[in-house]
C-alpha positions as a Markdown table, in Angstrom:
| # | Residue | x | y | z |
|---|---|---|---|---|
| 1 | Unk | 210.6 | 240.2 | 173.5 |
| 2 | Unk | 208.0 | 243.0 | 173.8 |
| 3 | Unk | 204.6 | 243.9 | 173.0 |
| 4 | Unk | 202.1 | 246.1 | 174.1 |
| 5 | Unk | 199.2 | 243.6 | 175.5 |
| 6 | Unk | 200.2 | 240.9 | 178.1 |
| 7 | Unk | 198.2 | 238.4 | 176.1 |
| 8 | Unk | 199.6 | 239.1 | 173.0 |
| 9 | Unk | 203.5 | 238.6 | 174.8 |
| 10 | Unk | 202.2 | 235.2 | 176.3 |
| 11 | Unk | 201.3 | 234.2 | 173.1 |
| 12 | Unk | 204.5 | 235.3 | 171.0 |
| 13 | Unk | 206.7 | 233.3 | 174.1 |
| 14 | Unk | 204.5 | 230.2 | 173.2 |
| 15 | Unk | 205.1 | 230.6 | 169.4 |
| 16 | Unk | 208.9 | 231.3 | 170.0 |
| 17 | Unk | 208.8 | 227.9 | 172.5 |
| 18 | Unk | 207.1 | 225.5 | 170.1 |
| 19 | Unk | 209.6 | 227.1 | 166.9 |
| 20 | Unk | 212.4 | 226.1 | 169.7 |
| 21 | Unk | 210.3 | 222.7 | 170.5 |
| 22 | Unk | 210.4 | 221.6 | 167.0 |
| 23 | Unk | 213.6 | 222.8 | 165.7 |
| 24 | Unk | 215.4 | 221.0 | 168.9 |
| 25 | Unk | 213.3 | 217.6 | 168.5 |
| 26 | Unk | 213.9 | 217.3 | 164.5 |
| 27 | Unk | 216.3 | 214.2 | 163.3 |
| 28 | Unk | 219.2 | 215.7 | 161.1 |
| 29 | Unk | 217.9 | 215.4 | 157.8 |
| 30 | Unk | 219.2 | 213.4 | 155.7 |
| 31 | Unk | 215.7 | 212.1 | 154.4 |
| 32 | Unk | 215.6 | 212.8 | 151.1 |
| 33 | Unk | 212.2 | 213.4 | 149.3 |
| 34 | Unk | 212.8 | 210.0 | 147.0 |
| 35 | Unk | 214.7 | 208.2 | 149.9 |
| 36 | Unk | 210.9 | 208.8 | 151.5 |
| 37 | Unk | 208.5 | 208.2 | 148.6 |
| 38 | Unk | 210.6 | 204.7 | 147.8 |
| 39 | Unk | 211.0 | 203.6 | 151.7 |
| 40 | Unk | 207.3 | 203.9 | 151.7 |
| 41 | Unk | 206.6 | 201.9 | 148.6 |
| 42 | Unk | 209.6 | 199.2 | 150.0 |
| 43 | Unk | 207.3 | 198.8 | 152.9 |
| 44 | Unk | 204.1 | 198.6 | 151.3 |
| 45 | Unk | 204.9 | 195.7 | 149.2 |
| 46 | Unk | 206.9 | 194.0 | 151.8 |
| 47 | Unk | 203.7 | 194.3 | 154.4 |
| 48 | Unk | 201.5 | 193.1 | 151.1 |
| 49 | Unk | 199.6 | 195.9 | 151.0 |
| 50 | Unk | 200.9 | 196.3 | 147.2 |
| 51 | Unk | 201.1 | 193.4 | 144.5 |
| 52 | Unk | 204.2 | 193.2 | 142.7 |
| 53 | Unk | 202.6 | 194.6 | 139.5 |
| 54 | Unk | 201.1 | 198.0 | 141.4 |
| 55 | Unk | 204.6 | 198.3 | 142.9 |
| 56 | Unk | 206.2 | 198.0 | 139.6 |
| 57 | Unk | 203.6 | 200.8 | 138.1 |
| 58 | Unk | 204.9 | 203.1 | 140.8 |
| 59 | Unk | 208.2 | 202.9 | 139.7 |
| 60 | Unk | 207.3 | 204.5 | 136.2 |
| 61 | Unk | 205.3 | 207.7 | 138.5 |
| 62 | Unk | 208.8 | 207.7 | 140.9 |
| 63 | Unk | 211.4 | 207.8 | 137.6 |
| 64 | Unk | 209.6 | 211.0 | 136.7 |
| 65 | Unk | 210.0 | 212.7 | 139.8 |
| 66 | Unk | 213.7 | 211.4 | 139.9 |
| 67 | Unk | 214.7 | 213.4 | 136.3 |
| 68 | Unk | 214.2 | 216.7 | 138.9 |
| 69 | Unk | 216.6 | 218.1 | 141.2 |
| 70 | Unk | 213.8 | 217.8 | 143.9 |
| 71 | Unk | 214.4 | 214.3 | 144.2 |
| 72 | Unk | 217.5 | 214.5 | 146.3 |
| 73 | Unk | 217.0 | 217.3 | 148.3 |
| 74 | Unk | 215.9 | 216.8 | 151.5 |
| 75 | Unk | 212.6 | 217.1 | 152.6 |
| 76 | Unk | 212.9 | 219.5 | 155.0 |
| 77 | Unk | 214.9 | 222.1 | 152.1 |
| 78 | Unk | 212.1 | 221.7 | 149.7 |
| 79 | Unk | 210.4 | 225.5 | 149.1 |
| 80 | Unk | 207.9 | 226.8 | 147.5 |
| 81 | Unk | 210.1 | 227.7 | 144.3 |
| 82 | Unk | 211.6 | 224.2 | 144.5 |
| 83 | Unk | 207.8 | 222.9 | 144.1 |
| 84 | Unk | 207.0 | 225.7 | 141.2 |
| 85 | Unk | 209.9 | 224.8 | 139.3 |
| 86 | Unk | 208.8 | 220.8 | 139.7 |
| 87 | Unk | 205.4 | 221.6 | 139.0 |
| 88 | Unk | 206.9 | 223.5 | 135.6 |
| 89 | Unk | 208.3 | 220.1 | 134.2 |
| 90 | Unk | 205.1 | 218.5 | 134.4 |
| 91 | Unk | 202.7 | 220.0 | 132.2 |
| 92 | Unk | 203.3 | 218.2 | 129.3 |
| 93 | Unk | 202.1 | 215.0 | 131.3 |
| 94 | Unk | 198.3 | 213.4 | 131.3 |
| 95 | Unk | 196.6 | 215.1 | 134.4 |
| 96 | Unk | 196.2 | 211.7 | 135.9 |
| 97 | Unk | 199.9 | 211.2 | 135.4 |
| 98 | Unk | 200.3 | 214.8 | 137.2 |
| 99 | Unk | 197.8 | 213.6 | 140.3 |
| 100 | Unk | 199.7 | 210.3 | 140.6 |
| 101 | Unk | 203.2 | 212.6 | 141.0 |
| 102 | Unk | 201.3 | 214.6 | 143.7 |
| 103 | Unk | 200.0 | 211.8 | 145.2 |
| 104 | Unk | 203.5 | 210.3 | 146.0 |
| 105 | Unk | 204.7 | 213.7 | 147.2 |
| 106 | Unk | 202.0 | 214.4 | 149.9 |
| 107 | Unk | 202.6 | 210.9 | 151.0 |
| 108 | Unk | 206.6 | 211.9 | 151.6 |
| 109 | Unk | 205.3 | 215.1 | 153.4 |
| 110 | Unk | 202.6 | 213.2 | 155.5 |
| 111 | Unk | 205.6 | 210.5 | 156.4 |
| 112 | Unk | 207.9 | 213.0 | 157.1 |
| 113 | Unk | 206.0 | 215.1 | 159.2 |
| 114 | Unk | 205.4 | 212.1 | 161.5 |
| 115 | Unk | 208.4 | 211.1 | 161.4 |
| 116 | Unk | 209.8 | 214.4 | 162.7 |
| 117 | Unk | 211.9 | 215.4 | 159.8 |
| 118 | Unk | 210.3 | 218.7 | 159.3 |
| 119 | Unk | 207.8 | 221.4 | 160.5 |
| 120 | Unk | 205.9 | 221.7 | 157.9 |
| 121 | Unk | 204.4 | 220.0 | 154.9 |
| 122 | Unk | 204.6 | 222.4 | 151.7 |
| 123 | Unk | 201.4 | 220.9 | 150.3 |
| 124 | Unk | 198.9 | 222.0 | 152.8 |
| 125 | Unk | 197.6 | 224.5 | 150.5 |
| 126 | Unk | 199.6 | 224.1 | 147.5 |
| 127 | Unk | 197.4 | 223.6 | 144.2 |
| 128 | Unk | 198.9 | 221.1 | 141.8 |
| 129 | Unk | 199.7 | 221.7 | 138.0 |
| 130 | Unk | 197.4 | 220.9 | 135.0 |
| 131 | Unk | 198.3 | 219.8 | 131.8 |
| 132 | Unk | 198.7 | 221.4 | 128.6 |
| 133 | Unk | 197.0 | 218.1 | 128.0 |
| 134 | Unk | 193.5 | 218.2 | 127.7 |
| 135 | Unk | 191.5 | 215.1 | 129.4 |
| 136 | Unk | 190.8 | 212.2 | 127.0 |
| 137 | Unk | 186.8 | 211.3 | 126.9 |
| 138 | Unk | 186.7 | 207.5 | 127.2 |
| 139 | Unk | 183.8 | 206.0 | 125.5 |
| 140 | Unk | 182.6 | 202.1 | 125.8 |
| 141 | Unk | 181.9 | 199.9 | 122.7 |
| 142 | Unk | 178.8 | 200.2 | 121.5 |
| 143 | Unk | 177.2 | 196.7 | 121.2 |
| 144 | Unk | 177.4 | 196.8 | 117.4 |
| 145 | Unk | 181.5 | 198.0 | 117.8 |
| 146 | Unk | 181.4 | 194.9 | 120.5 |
| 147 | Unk | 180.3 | 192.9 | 117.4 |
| 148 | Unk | 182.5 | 193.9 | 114.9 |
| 149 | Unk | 185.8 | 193.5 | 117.5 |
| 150 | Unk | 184.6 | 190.3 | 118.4 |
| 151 | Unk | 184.6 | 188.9 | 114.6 |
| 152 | Unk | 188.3 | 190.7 | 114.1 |
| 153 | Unk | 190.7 | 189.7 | 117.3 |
| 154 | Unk | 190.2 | 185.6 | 117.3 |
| 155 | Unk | 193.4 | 185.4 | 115.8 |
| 156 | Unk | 195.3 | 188.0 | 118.4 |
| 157 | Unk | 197.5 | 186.6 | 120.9 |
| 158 | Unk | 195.5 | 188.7 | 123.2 |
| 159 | Unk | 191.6 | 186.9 | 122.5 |
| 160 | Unk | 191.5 | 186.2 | 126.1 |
| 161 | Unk | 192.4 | 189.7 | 127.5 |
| 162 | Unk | 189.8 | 191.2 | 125.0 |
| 163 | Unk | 187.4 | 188.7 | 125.6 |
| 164 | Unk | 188.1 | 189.0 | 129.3 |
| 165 | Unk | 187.9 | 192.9 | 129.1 |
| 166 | Unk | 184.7 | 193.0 | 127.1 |
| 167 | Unk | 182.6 | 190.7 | 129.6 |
| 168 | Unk | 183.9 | 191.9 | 132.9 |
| 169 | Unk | 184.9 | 196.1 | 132.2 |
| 170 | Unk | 188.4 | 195.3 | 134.0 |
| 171 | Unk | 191.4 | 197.3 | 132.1 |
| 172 | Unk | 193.9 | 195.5 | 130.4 |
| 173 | Unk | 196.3 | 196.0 | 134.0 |
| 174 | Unk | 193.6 | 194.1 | 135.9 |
| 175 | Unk | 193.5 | 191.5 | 133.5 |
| 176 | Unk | 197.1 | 191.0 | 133.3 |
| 177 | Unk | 197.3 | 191.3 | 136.7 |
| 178 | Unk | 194.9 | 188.4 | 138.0 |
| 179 | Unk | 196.1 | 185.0 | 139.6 |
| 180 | Unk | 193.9 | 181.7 | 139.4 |
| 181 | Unk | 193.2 | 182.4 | 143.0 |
| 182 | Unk | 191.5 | 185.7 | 142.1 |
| 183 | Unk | 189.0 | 183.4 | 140.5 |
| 184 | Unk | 185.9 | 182.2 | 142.2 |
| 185 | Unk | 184.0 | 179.7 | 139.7 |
């Protein structure tokens, strides 16, 4: 190792010992990107921090992420390219769909890092995809459409979850996913 300033050598013998410091301390990998992202989720709903119903929505996010050769590398051989070409198969998915994905994948890195299991977490700086898609405007019932819906669905199985969703704002998931306990009369 040379260089012309003594500074700049002390520096370039620290680089070259942390490189050495964390190539020496990281675990074998064996930690595969989805091994990751469903050991997290595993651990989540086992420590309650997930219902059963928001761990069962993540397993729709995680089956999209499977389809990709990404899934079972590990995390540590993940590059750049390997994110593009992920990133590629995306785009014809809702944006919010896209920032769950991402979501899930800077959790691995986060994880991962911690955990040892590599130097460096790809998504820093990376930008996520956006979707041919374009964003959906969601607009509320007017009062007179509240009206009118109100005289057509008494006959639907789902009356309560309308009626429900009408006087409270909650989306059909909440709904479906409250428990009398949730309940406070």
């Amino acid at each position: 190792i040379s260089n012309k300033s003594l500074n700049k050598l002390k520096l370039r013998i620290e680089e070259i010992k942390r490189n050495n410091f964390l190539k020496d301390n990281l675990v074998e990998n064996v930690h595969t990107l989805m091994d990751i992202i469903k050991k997290d989720l595993e651990v989540k709903k086992m420590k309650n921090i997930i219902s059963d119903s928001t761990y069962n929505r993540h397993q729709s996010t995680l089956k999209i992420i499977e389809k990709h050769y990404i899934a079972e590398m590990p995390i540590s051989d993940i590059t750049i390219e390997d994110l593009n070409n992920f990133s590629s198969t995306l785009l014809n998915y809702s944006n919010s769909v896209i920032s769950k994905v991402f979501i899930h994948l800077k959790r691995a890195y986060n994880i991962a890092i911690d955990n040892n299991w590599t130097n460096k977490n790809l998504l820093n700086n990376y930008t996520k995809p956006k979707s041919y898609k374009s964003d959906r405007k969601v607009s509320a019932f007017t009062i007179q459409e509240q009206k009118e819906f109100l005289k057509i669905i008494p006959k639907s199985k789902y009356y309560m979850q309308y009626l429900i969703a009408l006087n409270t704002g909650m989306r059909m998931g909440e709904i479906n996913a409250l428990h009398y306990n949730d309940i406070d009369l």
